[in-house]
Each structure stands twice: as structure tokens, then as C-alpha cells.
C-alpha positions in Angstrom: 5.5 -15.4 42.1 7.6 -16.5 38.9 5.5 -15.4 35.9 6.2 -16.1 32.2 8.2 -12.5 30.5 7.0 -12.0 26.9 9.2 -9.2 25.1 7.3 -6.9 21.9 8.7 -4.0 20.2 6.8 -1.3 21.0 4.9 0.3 24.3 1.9 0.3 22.4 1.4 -3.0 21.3 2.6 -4.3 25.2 -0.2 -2.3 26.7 -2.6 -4.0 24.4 -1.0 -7.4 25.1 -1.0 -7.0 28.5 -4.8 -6.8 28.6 -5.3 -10.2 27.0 -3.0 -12.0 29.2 -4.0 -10.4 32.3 -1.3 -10.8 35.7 -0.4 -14.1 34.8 2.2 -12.7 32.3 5.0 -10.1 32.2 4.3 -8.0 29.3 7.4 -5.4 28.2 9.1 -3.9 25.1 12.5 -3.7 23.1 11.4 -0.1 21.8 12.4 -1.5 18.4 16.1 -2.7 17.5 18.5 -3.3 20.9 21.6 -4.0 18.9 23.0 -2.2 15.7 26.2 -1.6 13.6 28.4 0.9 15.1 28.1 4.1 13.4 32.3 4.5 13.3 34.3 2.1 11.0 32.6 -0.2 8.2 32.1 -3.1 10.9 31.6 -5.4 8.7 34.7 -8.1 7.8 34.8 -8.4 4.1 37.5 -10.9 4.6 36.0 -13.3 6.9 32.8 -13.8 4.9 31.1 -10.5 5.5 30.9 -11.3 9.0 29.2 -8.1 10.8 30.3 -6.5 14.1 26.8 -5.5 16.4 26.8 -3.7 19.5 23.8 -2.8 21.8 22.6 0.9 21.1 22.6 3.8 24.0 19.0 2.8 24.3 19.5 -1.0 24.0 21.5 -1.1 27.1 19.4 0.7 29.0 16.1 -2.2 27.7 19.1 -5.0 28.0 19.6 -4.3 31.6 16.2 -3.8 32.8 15.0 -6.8 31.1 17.9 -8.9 32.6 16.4 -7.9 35.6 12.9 -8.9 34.6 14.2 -12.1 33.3 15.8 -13.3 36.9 12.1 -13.8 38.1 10.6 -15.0 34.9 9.6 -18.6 34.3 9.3 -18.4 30.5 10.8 -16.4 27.6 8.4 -15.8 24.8 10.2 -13.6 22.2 7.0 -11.6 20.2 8.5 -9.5 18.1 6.9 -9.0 14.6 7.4 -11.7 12.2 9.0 -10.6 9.5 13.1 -9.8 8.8 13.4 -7.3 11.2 11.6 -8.7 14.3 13.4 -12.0 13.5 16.4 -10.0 13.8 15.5 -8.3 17.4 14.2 -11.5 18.6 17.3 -13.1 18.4 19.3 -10.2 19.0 16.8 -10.3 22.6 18.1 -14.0 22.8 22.0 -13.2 22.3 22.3 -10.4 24.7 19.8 -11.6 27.3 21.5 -15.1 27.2 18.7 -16.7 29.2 20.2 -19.5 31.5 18.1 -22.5 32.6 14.4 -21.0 31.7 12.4 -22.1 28.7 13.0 -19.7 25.4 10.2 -19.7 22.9 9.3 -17.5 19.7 5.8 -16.4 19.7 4.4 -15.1 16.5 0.9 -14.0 15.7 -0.2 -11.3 13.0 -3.5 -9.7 14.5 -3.6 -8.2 18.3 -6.8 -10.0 19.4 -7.0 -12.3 22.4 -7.7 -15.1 20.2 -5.2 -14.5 18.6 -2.7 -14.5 21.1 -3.8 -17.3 23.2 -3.2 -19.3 19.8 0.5 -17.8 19.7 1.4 -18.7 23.5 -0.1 -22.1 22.5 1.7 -23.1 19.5 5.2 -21.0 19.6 8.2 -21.6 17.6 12.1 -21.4 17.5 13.9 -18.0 16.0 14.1 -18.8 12.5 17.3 -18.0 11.2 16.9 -17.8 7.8 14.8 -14.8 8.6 17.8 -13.4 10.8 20.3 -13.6 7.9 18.0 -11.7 5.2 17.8 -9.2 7.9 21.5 -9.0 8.6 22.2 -9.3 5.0 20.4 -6.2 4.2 22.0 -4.2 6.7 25.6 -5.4 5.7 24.4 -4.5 2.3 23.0 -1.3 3.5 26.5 -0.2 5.4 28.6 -1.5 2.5 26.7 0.3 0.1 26.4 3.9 1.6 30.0 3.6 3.5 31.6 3.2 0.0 29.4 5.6 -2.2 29.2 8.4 0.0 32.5 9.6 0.6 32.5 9.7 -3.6 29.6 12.2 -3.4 31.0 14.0 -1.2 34.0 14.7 -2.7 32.4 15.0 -6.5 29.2 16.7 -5.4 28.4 18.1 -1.9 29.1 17.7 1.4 26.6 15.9 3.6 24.8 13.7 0.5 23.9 10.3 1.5 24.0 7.1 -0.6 22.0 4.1 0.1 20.7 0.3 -1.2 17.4 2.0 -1.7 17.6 5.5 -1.8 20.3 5.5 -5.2 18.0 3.3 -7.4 14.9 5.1 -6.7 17.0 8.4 -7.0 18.3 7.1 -10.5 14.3 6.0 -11.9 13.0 9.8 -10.7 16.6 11.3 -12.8 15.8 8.9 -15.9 12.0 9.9 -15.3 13.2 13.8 -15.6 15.4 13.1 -18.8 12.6 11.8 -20.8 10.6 14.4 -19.8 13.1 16.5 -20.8 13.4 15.0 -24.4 9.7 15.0 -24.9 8.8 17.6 -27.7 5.3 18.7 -26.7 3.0 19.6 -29.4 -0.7 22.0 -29.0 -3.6 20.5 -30.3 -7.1 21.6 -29.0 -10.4 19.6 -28.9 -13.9 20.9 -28.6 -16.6 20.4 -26.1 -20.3 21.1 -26.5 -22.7 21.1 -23.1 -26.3 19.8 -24.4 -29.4 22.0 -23.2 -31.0 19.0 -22.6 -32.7 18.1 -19.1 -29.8 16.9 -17.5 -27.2 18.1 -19.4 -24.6 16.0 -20.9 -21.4 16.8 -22.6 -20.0 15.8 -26.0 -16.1 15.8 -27.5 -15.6 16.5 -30.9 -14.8 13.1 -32.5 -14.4 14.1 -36.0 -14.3 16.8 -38.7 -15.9 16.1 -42.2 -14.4 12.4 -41.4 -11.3 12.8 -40.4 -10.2 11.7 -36.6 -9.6 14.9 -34.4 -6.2 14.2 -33.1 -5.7 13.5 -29.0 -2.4 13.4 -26.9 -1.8 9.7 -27.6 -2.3 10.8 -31.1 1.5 12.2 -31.1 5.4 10.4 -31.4 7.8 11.9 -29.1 8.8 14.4 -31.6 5.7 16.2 -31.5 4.7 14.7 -34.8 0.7 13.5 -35.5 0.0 10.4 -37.2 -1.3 10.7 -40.8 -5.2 9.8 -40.2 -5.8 12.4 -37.6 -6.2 15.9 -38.3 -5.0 18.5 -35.6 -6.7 21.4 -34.7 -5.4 25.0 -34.0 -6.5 27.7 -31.8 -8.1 29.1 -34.7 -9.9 26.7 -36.4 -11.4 25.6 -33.1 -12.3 29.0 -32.8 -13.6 29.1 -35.5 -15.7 25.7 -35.5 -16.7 26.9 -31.7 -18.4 29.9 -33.1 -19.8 28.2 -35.9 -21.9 25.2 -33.8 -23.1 27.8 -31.2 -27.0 27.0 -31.0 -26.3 24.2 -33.1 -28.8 21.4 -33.2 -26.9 17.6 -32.4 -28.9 14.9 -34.2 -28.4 11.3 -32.9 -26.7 9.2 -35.1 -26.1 6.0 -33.4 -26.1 4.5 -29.8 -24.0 1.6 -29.0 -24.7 -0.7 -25.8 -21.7 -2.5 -24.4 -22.3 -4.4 -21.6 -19.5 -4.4 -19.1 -18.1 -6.4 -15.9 -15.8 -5.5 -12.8 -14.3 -7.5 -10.4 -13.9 -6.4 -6.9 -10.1 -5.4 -6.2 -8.1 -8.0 -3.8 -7.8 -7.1 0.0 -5.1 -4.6 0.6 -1.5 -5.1 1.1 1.2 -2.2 2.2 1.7 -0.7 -1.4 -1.9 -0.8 -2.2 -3.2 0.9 1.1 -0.7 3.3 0.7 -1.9 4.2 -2.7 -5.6 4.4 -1.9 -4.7 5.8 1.3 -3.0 8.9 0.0 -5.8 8.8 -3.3 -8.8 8.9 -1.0 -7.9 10.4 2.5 -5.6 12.9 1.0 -2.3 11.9 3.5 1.4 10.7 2.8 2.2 6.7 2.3 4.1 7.5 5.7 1.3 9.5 7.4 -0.9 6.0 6.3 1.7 3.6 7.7 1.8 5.4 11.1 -1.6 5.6 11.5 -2.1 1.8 10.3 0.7 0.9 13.0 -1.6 2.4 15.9 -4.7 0.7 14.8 -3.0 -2.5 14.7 -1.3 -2.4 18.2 -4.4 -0.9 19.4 -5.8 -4.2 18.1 -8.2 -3.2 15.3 -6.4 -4.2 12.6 -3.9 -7.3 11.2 -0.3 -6.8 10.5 0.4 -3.5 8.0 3.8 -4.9 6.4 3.0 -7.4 3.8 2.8 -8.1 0.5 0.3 -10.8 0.7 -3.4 -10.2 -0.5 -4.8 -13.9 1.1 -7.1 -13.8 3.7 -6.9 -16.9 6.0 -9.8 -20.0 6.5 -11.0 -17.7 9.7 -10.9 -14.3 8.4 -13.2 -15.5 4.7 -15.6 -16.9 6.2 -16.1 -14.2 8.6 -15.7 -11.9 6.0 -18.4 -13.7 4.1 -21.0 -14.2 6.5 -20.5 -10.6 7.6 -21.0 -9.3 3.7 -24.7 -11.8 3.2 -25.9 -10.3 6.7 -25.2 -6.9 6.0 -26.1 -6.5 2.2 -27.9 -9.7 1.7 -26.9 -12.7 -0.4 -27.3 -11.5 -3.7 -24.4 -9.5 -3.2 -22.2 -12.4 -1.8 -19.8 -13.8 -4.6 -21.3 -17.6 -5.4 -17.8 -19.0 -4.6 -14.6 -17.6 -2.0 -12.5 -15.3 -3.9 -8.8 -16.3 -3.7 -6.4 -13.3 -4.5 -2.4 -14.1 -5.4 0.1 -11.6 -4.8 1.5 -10.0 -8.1 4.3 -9.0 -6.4 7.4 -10.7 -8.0 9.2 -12.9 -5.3 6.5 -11.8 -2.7 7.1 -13.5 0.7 3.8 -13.9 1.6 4.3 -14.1 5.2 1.3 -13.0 6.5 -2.5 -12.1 5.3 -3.8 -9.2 3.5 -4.0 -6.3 5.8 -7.6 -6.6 7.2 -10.0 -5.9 10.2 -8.9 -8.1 12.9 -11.4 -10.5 14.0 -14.1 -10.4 15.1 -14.9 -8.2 12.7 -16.3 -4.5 13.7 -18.1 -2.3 12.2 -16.9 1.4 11.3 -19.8 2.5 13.0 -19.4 0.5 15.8 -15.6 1.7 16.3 -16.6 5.2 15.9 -16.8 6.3 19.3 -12.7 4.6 20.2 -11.1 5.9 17.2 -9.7 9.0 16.3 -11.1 10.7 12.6 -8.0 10.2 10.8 -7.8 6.0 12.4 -11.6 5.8 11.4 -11.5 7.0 7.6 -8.2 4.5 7.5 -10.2 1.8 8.8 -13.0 2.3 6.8 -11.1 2.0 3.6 -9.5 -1.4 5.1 -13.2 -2.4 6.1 -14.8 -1.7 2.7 -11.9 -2.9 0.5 -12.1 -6.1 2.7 -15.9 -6.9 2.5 -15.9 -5.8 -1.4 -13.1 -8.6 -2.1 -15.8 -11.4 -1.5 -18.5 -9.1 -3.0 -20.1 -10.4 -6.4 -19.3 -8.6 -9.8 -20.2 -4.9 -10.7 -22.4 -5.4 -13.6 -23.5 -2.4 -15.7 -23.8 -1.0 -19.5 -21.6 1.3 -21.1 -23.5 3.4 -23.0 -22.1 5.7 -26.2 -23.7 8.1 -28.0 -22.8 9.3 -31.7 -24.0 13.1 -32.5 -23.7 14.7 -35.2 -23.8 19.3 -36.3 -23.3 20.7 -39.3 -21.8 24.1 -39.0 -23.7 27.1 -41.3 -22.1 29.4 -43.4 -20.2 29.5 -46.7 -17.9 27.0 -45.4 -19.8 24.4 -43.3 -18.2 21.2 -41.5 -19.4 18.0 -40.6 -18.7 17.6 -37.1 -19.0 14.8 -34.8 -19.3 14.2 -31.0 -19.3 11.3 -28.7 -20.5 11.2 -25.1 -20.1 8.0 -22.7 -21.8 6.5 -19.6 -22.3 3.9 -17.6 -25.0 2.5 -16.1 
């Protein structure tokens, strides 16, 4: 019996597919890109309009052929790659080199791995769009033009084996000019003073001021090491000095200021941002983060992890809504749906913030699938999420003014400041 073939990229994600469409489809992979630019030669035709040269990989053969054999049987083509440059690319690098004859080609596109999900996507596919396959090809003619012609120069003029690259040679360049005004920076000693209160609990003050002049701080400094005018800078030794002089002191309060403040919940991740908080909070590499991501969204539990979009779609808000008012009540539900833009210049915006994938589950109610390093990554995408349609943080900022004069023959006025929030 004939059955519909639907191609993915990787093992995982067919597996996962599979499930949802049961034995009515044929569910297989690409492992990735099939087709690529030779490694020998520049394979790309400067003269004829930068026409590129493909060929199918060792391993893209090997997927061509068994999927040729797939396809004899099939009766549909649904090309499911991911839908951004790349999977454009291998989708209709999958159409070129399967060349499917007299059966029905579709693209299918969809960017969480639920059923729902892709029951909408075999419903309503598309063509290849190839305005997505020329960015993609554009890049990599840029990418073999680029390191083909500026590596051989590093090579001969530096060392043997050094790559250059479209990416790579920028970001090399901002981490050199990053160095060289590092190494231009004069640095300059100042020192500050702390006092720990005895009160119950204890609190800590910084020296604000001396006799009523400013105590100088880093940002208090030009890049020659030089302190403004209306600060005064303090040695080792005249902290020392001052140190020894306020031990046991008393700090009398001379003025409390009330500020109150407001904070905004942050937008729903994208890749840059979960890669930030990923490596802040759980302590791991923005690669470690994407690989770990990957598998939670072709396991299903998760939306697609390359964007640069922070939207969340019709679906996914007002899930996301009723989920935070059943769970911490309505008081903490924002009064109106929070809409997030990008602030990524010339962001594409293909796709939604990276999300739970609906319906949405718990943490805790995932626990017992996911491995610890999957579960702490989904709980930052689960919190982050639900906080995006959360009301305001509301609170005080409170500062405290306090004030010690030193004894002796030689006393100071000296001033401290300590800050909170409630």
C-alpha cells in the first residue's frame, strides 16, 4: 500500500513525527544537508553571475538513494525540513536530486513538534520558497569566496593551517579592537570604604563622601587614569587611615529617600537571549544551550530554537494567559496581552519566540521524561514565557544617608549610603 513519504532533517525529529502520523505516513530523514560545494576548486563561477557548482555529499548519496527507493512507492512528497535558509535550501536540494516524477510534491512547514501542529502542516502545505533558497546559497558562495581567497594570504603571512571566514574574521577583528583598547587603558588605584552596621540584620554602607567632597569611583576616571576635579581619591593610606579612625563608630541617620520604582517583565526568548540566560543561570556554553534546546524541540517540548522573533502567536497568548491567572491568580495577569517587537535590526521574524509547545506543560509535570540538564533549560523557557504576560514588578527603592565623624586631632566628616528594594 502506497503511503504519503515526508522527508525531516534529523532522526530525532522523524521518530517524534512518526508518532503523530501513525502507519498512514512514511516518516524519514536527510541527516541535515544532502548536497554541498565541493571541497576542491572555488566552484563557484564568478563569471557567469556567481553561479555555484553542488554536488551530493558521501553521505547524501547514500540518503539520495535510499530515499529514491522510498519514493517509488510513495503517493505524496511532503518536504519538512525547518523553515528557515537552510532547510529551504535542503528542501529543494531533496526536490533537485530526488526529481520526483508524476507524484504530488508539497512543502510542509510547521514550527512546534505537536500533533496539532502537524496535522495543520500536512493540511495547509506550500511550494519551496525560493527566495529563501538564494539567501541560503548566497551565504555559502559568500562563505567559499570569502575563506578561499583570505586563507591562502594567512597562510603564507601568518601560519599554516589558519582559517578565514564571513563570520569568523569580523568577530575575530571586534575581540582584537576589544584587546587594543584594553591595552591603551591607563588604569588608576583608588580605594572605597565599607562599614558592616551591628544592627539586627546587618546592613552595609559605602563611603559616599569625605568632609563634602565626592569619594571618587571607577567611572569617576578618563582613559588616562586622570579623576575629574569634584571627586577626591583615596589612597591606601588615607583609607587606612579613615578605616581605623570610624572603628566602633556610631552612624547617625541623616536622610531616607523613597523612590518608588517599576519593572516590566522581559519579552519571551529568542536564540541570542536564551543563550545569554542560558549560560548566566545554568552555568553551560551558548553551544551546550543550543544542543540541548534542539533535543527538546524534536522531542516535541519545545517551539523552533533558531529565531530572532520575540511574538508569541493568537494560540500560544492566550494559552499562555489563561495558564498564568490559573496558576498564580488574576492579579498577577497583565490587564492587556503584551506584544514584544524584535530589536534585532533587519530581524526576519520567521517564526515565534522560542516557547513551550502547546499545550502547555508544567516543569513539574515533565520532570519525570526529561533529563536534569533538558528540565532546568525548560524551566527557564517556561518561566521566561509565563512572566512575559505577567503584570509589572512594583516595589520601593529605598536609600539611606549616614553620617560618622572620625575622633582624634584630625577628625573627618564622613558619609555612607546603603540601598534596597522592597
Amino acid at each position: 500500500m502506497s503511503k504519503p513519504l515526508v522527508i525531516v532533517e534529523s532522526p530525532a525529529k522523524a521518530k517524534t513525527i512518526a508518532k503523530f502520523l501513525g502507519d498512514g505516513f512514511d516518516v524519514r530523514a536527510s541527516v541535515g544537508h544532502i548536497a554541498d560545494l565541493p571541497s576542491k576548486g572555488l566552484s563557484v563561477d564568478v563569471d557567469n553571475g556567481f553561479k555555484p557548482t553542488y554536488e551530493l555529499t558521501e553521505r547524501g548519496s547514500t540518503i539520495i538513494k535510499e530515499l529514491k527507493s522510498v519514493l517509488k512507492t510513495a503517493s505524496a512528497l511532503y518536504l519538512a525540513t525547518d523553515e528557515d535558509r537552510e532547510g529551504e535550501a535542503i528542501a529543494a536540494h531533496l526536490f533537485e536530486y530526488l526529481k520526483p516524477k508524476n507524484i504530488e510534491t508539497k512543502r510542509m512547514v510547521f514550527h512546534e513538534i505537536t500533533k496539532a501542529a502537524i496535522d495543520e502542516a500536512i493540511a495547509n502545505p506550500r511550494d519551496i520558497d525560493y527566495k529563501l533558497v538564494d539567501a541560503a546559497e548566497a551565504r555559502r558562495i559568500l562563505d567559499r569566496l570569502y575563506g578561499y581567497s583570505v586563507s591562502p594570504i594567512l597562510w603564507r603571512k601568518v601560519n599554516r593551517g589558519l582559517s578565514a571566514g564571513r563570520v569568523q574574521s569580523p568577530s575575530i577583528r571586534l575581540v582584537v579592537e576589544r584587546e587594543q583598547e584594553r591595552m591603551a587603558h591607563i588604569s588608576a588605584a583608588y580605594w572605597d570604604i565599607e562599614a558592616v552596621t551591628a544592627t539586627s540584620p546587618q546592613f552595609t554602607a559605602t563611603l559616599q563622601s569625605v568632609d563634602g567632597v565626592r569619594i571618587a569611583t571607577g567611572k569617576d576616571f578618563n582613559e588616562k587614569g586622570i579623576a575629574k576635579e569634584a571627586v577626591v581619591v583615596i589612597n591606601e593610606a588615607r583609607a587606612q587611615e579613615l578605616s581605623a579612625g570610624l572603628q566602633g563608630a556610631t552612624l547617625e541617620v541623616r536622610s531616607v529617600e523613597e523612590r518608588p520604582y517599576r519593572k516590566s517583565p522581559k519579552a519571551p526568548f529568542m536564540t541570542s537571549t536564551l543563550q545569554q540566560e542560558g549560560g548566566n543561570k545554568l552555568r553551560i556554553t551558548a553551544s551546550e544551550v543550543m544542543r540541548v534546546a534542539q533535543g527538546l524541540y524534536e522531542a516535541g517540548y519545545i517551539t523552533y530554537m533558531r529565531t530572532d522573533a520575540v511574538t508569541l502567536g493568537a494560540e500560544a497568548l492566550n494559552e499562555v494567559r489563561t495558564t498564568v491567572a490559573t496558576t498564580y491568580g488574576e492579579e498577577f495577569l497583565s490587564a492587556t496581552p503584551r506584544e514584544y517587537k524584535s530589536k534585532v535590526k533587519n530581524a526576519q521574524e520567521a517564526h515565534e519566540a522560542i516557547r513551550p509547545a502547546l499545550p502547555l506543560r508544567s516543569p513539574e509535570e515533565l520532570a519525570p521524561e526529561l533529563r536534569a540538564n533538558e528540565l532546568a533549560l525548560y524551566r527557564l523557557i517556561w518561566q521566561r514565557t509565563l512572566a512575559s504576560q505577567m503584570n509589572d514588578t512594583l516595589g520601593t527603592t529605598l536609600t539611606v544617608r549616614l553620617g560618622a565623624i572620625t575622633p582624634g586631632t584630625n577628625p573627618a566628616n564622613c558619609e555612607f549610603s546603603a540601598s534596597g528594594t522592597t
